[in-house]
Rosetta silent file (secondary structure, phi, psi, omega in degrees, C-alpha in Angstrom):
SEQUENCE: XXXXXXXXXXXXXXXXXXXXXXXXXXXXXXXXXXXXXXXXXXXXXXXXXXXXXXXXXXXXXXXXXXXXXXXXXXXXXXXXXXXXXXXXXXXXXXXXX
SCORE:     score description
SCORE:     0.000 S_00000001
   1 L     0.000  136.016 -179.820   11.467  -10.245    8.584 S_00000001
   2 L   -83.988  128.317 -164.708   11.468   -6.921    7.116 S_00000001
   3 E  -102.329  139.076  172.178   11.063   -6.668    3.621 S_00000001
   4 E  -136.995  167.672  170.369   11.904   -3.391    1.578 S_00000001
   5 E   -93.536  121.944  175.597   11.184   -1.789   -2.024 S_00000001
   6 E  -147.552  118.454 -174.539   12.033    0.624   -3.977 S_00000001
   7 E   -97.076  171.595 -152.219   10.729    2.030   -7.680 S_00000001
   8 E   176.817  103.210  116.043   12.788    4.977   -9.286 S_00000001
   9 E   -83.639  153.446  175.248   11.910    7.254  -12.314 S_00000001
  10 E  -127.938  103.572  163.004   13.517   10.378  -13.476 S_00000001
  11 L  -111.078  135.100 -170.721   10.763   12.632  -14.866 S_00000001
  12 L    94.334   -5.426 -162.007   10.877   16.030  -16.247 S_00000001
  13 L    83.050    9.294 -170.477   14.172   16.588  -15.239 S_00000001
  14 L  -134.178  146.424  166.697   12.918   15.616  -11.545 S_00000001
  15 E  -114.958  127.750  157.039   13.306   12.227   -9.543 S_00000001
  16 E   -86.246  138.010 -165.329   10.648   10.529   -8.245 S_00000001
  17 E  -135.227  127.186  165.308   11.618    7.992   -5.888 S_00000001
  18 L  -120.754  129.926 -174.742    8.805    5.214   -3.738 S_00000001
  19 E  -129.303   96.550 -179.743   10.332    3.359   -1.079 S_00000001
  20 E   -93.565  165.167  177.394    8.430    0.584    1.190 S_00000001
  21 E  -178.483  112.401 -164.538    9.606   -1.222    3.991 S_00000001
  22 E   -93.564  150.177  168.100    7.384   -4.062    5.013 S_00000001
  23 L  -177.674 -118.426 -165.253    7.330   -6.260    8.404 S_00000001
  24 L   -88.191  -35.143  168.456    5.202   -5.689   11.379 S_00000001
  25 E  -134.570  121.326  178.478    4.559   -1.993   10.415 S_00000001
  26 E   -81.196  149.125 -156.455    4.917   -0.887    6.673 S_00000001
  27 E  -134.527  131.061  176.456    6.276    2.347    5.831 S_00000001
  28 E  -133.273  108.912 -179.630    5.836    4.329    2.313 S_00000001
  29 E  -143.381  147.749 -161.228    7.409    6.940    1.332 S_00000001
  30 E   -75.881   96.041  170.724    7.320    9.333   -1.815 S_00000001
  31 E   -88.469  133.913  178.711   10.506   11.394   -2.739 S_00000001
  32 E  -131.731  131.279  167.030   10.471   14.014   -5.759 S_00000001
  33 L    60.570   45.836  166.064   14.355   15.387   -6.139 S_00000001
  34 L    45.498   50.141  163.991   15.213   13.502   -3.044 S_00000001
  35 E  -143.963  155.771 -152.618   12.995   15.177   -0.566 S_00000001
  36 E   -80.919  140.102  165.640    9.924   13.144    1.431 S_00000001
  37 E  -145.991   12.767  177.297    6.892   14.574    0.193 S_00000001
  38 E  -175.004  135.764 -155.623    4.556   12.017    0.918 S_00000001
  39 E  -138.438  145.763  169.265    4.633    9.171    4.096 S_00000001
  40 E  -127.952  132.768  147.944    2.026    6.212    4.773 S_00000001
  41 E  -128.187  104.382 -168.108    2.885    4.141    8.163 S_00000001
  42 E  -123.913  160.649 -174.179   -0.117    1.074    8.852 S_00000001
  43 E   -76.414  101.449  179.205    0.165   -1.696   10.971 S_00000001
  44 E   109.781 -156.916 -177.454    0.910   -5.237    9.113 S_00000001
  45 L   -96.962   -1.099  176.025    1.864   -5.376    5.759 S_00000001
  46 L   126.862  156.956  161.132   -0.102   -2.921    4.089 S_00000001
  47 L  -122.023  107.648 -171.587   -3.431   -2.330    2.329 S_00000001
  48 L  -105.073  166.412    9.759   -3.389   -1.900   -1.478 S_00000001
  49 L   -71.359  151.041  170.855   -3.660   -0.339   -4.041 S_00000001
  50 E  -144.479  121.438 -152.109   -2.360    2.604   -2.151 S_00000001
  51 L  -126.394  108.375  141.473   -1.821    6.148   -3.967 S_00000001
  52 L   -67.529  135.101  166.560    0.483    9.013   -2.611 S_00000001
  53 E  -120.483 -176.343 -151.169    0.301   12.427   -4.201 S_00000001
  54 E  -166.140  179.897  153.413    3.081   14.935   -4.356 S_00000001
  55 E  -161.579  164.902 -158.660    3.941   17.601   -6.798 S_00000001
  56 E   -86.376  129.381  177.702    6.851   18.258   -9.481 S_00000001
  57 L   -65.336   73.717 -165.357    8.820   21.264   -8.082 S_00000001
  58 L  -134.424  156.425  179.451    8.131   23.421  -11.424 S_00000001
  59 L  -108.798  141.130  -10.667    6.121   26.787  -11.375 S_00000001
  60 L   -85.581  160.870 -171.494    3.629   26.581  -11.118 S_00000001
  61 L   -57.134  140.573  165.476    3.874   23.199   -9.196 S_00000001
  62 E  -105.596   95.886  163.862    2.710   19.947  -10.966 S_00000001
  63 E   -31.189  146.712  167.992    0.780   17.572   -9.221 S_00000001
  64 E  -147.427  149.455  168.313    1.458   14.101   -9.360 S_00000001
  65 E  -112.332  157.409  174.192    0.480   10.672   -7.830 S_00000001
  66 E  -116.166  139.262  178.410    2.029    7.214   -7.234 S_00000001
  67 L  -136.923   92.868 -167.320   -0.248    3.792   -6.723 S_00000001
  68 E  -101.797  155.526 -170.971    1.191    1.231   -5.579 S_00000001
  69 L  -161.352  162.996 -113.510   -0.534   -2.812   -5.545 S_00000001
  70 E  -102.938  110.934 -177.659   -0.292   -5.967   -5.003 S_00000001
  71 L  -105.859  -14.449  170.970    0.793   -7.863   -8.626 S_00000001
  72 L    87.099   18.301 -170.420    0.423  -11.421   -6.980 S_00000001
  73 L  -120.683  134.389 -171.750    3.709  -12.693   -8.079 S_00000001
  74 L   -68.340  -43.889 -150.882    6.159  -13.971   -5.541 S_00000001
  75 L   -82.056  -46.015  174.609    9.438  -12.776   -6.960 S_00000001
  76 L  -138.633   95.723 -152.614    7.987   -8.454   -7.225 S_00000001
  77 L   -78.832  -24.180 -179.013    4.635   -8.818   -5.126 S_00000001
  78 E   -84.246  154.509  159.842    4.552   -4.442   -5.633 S_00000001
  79 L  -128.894   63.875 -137.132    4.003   -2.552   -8.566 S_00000001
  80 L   -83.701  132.439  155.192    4.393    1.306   -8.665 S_00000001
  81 E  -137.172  140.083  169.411    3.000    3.560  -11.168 S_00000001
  82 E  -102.982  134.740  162.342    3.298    7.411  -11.679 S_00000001
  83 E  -123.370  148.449 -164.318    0.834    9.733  -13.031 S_00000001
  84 E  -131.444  134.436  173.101    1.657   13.172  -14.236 S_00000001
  85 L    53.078   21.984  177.570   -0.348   15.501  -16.420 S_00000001
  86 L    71.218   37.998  148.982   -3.248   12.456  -17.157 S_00000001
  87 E  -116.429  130.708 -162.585   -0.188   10.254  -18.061 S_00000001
  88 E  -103.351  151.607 -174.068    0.380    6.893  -16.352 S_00000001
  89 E  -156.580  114.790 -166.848    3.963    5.700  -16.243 S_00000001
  90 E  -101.544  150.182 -174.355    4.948    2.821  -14.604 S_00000001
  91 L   -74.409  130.600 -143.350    7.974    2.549  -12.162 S_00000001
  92 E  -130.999  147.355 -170.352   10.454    0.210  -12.736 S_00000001
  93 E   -97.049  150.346 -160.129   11.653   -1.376   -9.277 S_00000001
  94 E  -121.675  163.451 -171.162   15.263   -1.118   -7.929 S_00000001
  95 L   -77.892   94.720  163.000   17.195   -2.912   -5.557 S_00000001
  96 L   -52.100  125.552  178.451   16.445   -0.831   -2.093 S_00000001
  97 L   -89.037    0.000    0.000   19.496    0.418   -0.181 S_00000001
């Protein structure tokens, strides 16, 4: 059964968005302003921690990363954090649509 995920911040005036969808092949993918800027697809359920980078559409552009891992709790087994500028901020998870 396929499982999916989704974290959500709005930083900066920009949305970051991380979206998984787990099963037989897991799929990750990184949105800033609702456009894919970063894609993982492995075989199984994943291997964590696993950190996308991106950047915030600002001039000049500002990198950023996402890390997502394993928290070991059945009820939200993921955990997302963003870092921006050497600031970690963690991603609060959303119902995936």
């Amino acid at each position: 059964m396929r499982q999916r995920y989704s974290f959500h911040v709005d930083r900066a005036g920009h949305s970051v968005t991380v979206n998984v969808r787990s099963g037989w092949i897991t799929e990750t993918e990184l949105l800033v302003d609702g456009r894919e800027c970063a894609f993982h697809r492995v075989h199984g359920h994943g291997s964590y921690p696993l950190t996308l980078s991106g950047q915030l559409p600002e001039e000049p552009p500002q990198p950023l990363a996402v890390t997502l891992d394993r928290t070991g709790r059945a009820e939200h087994p993921l955990a997302c954090v963003l870092a921006v500028a050497g600031c970690e901020q963690p991603m609060p998870e959303h119902t995936a649509r």
